[in-house]
N, C-alpha and C positions, 0 to 999 in steps of 0.2 A: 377383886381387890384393886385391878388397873384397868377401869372400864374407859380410860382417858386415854389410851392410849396410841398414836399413831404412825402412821410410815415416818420414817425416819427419827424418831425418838432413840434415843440411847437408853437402854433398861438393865438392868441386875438380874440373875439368876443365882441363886440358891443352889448350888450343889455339893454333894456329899462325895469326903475323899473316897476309891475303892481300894485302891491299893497303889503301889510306885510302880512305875514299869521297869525304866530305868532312873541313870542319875539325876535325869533331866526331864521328865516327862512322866506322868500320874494321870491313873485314869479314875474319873469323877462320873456320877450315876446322877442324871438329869432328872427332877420330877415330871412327870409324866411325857418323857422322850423314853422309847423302849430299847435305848441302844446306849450300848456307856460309848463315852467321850472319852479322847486322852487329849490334853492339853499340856503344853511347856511349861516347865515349873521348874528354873531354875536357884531361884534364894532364898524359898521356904523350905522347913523339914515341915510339913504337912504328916501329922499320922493316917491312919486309916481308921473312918467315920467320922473325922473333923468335918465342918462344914467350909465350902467355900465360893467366895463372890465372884460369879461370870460373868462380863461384862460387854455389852454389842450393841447394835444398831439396829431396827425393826429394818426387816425389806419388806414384807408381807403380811397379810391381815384377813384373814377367809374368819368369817364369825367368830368363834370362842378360840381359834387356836393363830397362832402366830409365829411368823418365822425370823429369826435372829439370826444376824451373820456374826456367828462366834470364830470367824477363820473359817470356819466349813455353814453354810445353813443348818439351823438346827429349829426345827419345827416343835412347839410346845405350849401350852394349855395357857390364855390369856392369863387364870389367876395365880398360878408359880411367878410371876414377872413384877417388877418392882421399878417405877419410872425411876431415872437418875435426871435426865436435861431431855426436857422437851426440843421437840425440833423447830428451832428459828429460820426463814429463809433468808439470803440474803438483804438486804436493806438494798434500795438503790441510791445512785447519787445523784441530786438536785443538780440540775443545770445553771452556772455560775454565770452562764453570759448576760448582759445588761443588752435591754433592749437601746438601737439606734435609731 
């Protein structure tokens, strides 16, 4: 689904609420991460089995599986991931002096 994808890209995840832990934090079930997440979640009332959108930064790229810094690294299957903003690098800036 995101075979474009590279180090530093910003990407979306796809995960499903599990339950609230507390009043501020719900832990969500990753496709194909074999560990649940909990993540902060303060302004939504999320139920449990909504879906919801993770959002990170690629650090890592080993063949089909890829690693997002969702706040902790979380390592997951290239096709669960959905580009959001490709990674631009800096621009530089033209040197303004006039030659003498």
């Amino acid at each position: 689904m995101a075979k474009g994808i590279k180090v530093g890209d910003e990407v979306a995840i796809m995960a499903t609420v599990r339950r609230r832990v507390t009043d501020d934090r719900i832990s969500v079930s990753i496709p194909s991460y074999g560990f649940p997440h909990s993540i902060v979640d303060k302004t939504s009332k999320v139920k449990k089995g909504q879906p919801i959108e993770l959002t990170g930064d690629v650090t890592h790229i080993d063949g089909d599986w890829v690693t997002v810094n969702l706040g902790v690294p979380v390592t997951v299957n290239m096709d669960t991931l959905r580009l959001v903003t490709a990674y631009a690098p800096p621009k530089r800036k033209t040197l303004m002096d006039k030659p003498t």
